[in-house]
N, C-alpha and C positions, 0 to 999 in steps of 0.2 A: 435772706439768710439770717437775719435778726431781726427783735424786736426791742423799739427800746423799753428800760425799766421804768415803770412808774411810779413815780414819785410818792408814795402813798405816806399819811402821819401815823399809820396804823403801826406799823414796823416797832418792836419790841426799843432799837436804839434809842428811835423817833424820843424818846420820855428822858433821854439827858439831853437834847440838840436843842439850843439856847436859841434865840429872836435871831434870823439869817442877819448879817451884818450888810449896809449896801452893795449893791454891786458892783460898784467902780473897786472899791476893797476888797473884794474876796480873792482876788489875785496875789496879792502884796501878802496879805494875812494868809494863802495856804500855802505860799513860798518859805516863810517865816515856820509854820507848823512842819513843813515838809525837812529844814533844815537842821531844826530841833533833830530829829527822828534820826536821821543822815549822821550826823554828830553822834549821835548814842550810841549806835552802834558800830560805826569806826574808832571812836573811843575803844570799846572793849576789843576790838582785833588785835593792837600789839599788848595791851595788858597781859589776854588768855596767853599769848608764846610765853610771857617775860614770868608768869607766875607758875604754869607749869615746866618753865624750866627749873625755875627755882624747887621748886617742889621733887626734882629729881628724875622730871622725865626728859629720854631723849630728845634728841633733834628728830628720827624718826616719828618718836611718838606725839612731838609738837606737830609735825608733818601728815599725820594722819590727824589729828584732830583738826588742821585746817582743812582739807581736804573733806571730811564729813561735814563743815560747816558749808561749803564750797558746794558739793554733791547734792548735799538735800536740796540748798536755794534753785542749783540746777534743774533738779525731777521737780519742781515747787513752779517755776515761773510760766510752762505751759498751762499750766491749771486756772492761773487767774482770772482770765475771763469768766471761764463757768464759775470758780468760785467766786466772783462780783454776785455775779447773775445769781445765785443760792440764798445770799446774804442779804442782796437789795441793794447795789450800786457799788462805786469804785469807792467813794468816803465810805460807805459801810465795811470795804472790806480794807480799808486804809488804817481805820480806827483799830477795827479788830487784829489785824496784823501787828499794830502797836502794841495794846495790850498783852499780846500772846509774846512778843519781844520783852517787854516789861518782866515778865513771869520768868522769860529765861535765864534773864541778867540775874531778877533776886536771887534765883535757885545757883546762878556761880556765884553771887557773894558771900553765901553761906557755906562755901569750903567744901564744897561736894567730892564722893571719894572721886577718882579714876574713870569710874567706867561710867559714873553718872556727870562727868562732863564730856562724855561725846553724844550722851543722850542731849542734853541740855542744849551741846550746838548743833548737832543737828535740827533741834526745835527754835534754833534762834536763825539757824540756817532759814528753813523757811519763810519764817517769821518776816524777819528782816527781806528776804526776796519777795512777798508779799504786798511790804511796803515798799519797795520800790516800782515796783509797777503797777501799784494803785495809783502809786505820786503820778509816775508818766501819762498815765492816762486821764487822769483829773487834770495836768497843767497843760496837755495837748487839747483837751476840751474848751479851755479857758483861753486859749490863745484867740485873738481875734483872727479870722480869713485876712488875708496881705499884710499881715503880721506875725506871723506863727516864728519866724527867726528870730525877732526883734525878745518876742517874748519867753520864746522858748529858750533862747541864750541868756536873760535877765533867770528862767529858773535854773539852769545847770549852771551857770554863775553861783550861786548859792551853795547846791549841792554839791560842786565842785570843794566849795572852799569848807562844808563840813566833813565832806571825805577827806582831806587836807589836814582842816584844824581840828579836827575830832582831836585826835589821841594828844592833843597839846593839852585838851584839859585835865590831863592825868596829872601836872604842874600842879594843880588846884588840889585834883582828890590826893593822889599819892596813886603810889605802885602796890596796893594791896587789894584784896579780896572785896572790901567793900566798897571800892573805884567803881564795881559791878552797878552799886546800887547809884552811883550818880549816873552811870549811863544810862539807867531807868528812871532817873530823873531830867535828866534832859529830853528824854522820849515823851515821858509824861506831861512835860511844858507846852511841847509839841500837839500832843492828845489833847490838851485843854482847847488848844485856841480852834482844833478842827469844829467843835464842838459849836462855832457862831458862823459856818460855811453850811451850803448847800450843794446837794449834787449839780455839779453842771452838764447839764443836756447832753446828750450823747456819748459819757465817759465810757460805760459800756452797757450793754443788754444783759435784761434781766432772762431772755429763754435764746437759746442761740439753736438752732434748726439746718444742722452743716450736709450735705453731701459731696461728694468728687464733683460733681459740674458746679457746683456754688465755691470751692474752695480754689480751684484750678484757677481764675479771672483773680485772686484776692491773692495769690503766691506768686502770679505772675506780677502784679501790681507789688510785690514786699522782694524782689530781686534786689533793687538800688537799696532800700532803706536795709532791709538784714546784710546786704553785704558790709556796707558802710558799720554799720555794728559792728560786725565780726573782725571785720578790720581793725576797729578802735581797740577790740578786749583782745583781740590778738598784739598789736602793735603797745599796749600800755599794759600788757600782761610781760612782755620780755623787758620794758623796761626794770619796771618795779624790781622785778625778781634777778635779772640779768645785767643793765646795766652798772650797777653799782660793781657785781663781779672785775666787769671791762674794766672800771676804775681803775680797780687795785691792779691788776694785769699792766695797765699803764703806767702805775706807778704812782694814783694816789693814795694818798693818807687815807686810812679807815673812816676819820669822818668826817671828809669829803667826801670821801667815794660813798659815805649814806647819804651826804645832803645832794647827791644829784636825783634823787625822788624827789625829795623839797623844791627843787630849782622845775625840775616836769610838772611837780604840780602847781607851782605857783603861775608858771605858764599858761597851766590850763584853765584858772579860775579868771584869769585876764583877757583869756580869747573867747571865751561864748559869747559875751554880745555884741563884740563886732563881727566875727564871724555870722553871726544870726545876721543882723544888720546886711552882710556882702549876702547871703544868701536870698534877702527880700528884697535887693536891688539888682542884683546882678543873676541870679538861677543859683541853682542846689548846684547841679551841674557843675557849676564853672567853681562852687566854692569848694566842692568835692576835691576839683582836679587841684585847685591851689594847694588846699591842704595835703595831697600827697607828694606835692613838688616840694612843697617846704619840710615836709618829713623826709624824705628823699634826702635832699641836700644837708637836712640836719642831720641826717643819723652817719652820713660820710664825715660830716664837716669836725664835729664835737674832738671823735677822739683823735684831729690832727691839732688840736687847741690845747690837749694835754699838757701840762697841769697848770696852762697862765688861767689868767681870769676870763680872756674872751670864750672859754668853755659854757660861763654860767648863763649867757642870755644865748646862747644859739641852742644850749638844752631846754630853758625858758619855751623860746618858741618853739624848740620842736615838742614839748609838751601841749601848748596850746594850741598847734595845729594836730595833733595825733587825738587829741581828748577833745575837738571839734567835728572830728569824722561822725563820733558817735552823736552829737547834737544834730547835727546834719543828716544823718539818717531818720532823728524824730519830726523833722521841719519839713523832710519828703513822705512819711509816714502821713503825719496830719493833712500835708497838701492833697494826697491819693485815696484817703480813706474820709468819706463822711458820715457822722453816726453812729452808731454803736459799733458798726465792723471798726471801730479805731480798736476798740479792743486787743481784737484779733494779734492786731499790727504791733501794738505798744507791747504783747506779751511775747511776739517773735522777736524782735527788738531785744530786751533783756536776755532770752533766752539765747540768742545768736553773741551777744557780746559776751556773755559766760564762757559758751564755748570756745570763741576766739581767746579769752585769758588762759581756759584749759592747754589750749596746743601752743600755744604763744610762747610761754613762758619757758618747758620742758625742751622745744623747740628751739629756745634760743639758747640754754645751757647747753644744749646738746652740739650746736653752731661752736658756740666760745670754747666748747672742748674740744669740739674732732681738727676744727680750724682756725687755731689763734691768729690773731695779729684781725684781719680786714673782713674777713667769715663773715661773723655776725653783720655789720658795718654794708658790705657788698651786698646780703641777705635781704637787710630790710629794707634799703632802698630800692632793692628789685620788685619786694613784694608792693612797696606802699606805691609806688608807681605803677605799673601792671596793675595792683587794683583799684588805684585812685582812675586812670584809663579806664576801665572795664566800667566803673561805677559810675562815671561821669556819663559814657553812650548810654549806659543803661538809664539812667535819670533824663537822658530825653527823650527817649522811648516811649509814647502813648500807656504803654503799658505797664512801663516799671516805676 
């Protein structure tokens, strides 16, 4: 079905790619470049709402401008593999994704009108979805065989905590136009140190050769891992956007009811690498089904803890177990797929969690309106059980 890419010095990049740093180290050091990157652009997500409102556009109009950043990374994450394969490997197209990010940010720091920032995010849309599954499939490579959990939770550890701490740096820049150009500079940090890595062996294929009997064995094999995705961008797509709603419906304070994101996510930068860890000792399988019992029980438990404090660490966990589903789907990805078809796997992955944040979120507002009070609450722990079950058989399945 594939071939892998060859290494070649000839490649136009090849002429800024610094002496490869050792190999015990290129791990650590493209964790670090991958975090930079992750940061940058989570940074400029709440900036773009907070400056075009100020600017005088609606909430619709904020709402359609995230949504075209949202959409393109969407049509954008199928493509990566071939677009590796075009370019000459996953750092090649990791790099370039950066820079093409870089460019969007300068262009919203310079005050662009209205309609040239939905060009802009949609171009940072891709961009940015680019680099994220170049990262995934360069740190699924890099994982060693009967470790892929251990290490793969040590990388969404990281990225976890710049999707988290990104937009804290706005503290540093300020809330203005040229915030833009520091999130191009933390990207850029990032781009520097890519620069003393090598492609690791099998990130993805430089010429990919698919038909229906090569693809059917590789879909059947990506059930457990994209479901497990879809689960995650579904289940941390209604939080983000939904739960904080519940909040105030309960009766908290405005900003409480924001920091319970804060409390999901801090949860979840703390659960990848033991979760990774139970998954190298214990099966995917079994970590699957945990994490859906414990989001299960969280998502009942929180809004009967309304408004004491035992609220904040049973949202904790149930972040870190909801934002471990998606880890655990890349830890069954790498087990299943060897060599360049990881590609494949890493680009269904991203693309499957997008989706599940699409219907997730709109799904769960649409819960908290038609049926207050236990709707949502009842909702999710039917879904994250039922598919944490489904995902678990399917993960010991020969095939999935």
């Amino acid at each position: 079905m594939t071939e892998d890419a060859p290494q070649g010095a000839d490649h136009p990049m090849s002429m800024l790619q610094a002496a490869p740093i050792p190999r015990g180290i290129q791990f650590p050091v493209f964790v670090t470049a991958a975090t930079c990157a992750f940061a940058g652009v989570w940074m400029s997500v709440p900036l773009a709402s907070v400056l075009l409102t100020e600017r005088g556009a609606s909430p619709a109009m904020v709402g359609l401008y995230a949504a075209a950043v949202w959409i393109s990374a969407l049509l954008a994450a199928p493509l990566s593999p071939w677009l590796a394969g075009r370019v000459g490997g996953a750092l090649r197209l990791h790099q370039g994704a950066v820079v093409l990010s870089m460019l969007a940010l300068a262009g919203l720091g310079s005050n662009p009108p209205i309609a040239l920032w939905f060009v802009l995010g949609s171009v940072l849309g891709i961009a940015s979805c680019l680099t994220w599954t170049s990262s995934d499939a360069i740190a699924g490579a890099m994982a060693p065989a009967g470790r892929e959990g251990q290490f793969l939770g040590i990388y969404q550890t990281f990225v976890s905590a710049a999707i988290g701490g990104g937009p804290a740096a706005l503290w540093l820049f300020g809330v203005r136009n040229e915030a833009f150009y520091g999130s191009a500079l933390l990207m850029g940090l990032g781009l520097m140190l890519t620069f003393a890595l090598h492609e690791p062996p099998g990130a993805v294929p430089r010429r990919m050769r698919l038909s229906i009997f090569r693809l059917k064995p590789v879909a059947m094999m990506m059930i457990a891992p994209l479901g497990a995705a879809m689960l995650c961008g579904a289940l941390e797509g209604s939080a983000g956007a939904v739960f904080p709603v519940q909040g105030l419906a309960l009766g908290l304070a405005a900003a409480a009811a924001a920091s319970i994101v804060v409390a999901t996510g801090f949860g979840n930068v703390l659960a990848q690498y033991p979760v990774g860890m139970v998954a190298d000792r214990f099966g995917t399988h079994r970590a699957l089904l945990a994490c859906a019992v414990v989001v299960a029980i969280g998502s009942l438990l929180w809004p009967m803890l309304v408004p004491g404090w035992g609220m904040w660490p049973v949202l904790a966990v149930w972040g870190g177990a909801a934002g471990s589903i998606y880890t655990l789907g890349m830890v069954r990805a790498v087990q299943r797929f060897a060599g360049p078809a990881r590609a494949l796997g890493m680009a269904g992955l991203n693309t499957a969690y997008l989706l599940g944040g699409a219907v997730g979120a709109p799904l769960g507002g649409l819960l908290l309106e038609s049926t207050p009070g236990w709707g949502l609450p009842l909702a999710l722990a039917v879904v994250a059980l039922g598919g944490g079950m489904a995902l678990s058989v399917s993960a010991l399945r020969r095939g999935a």
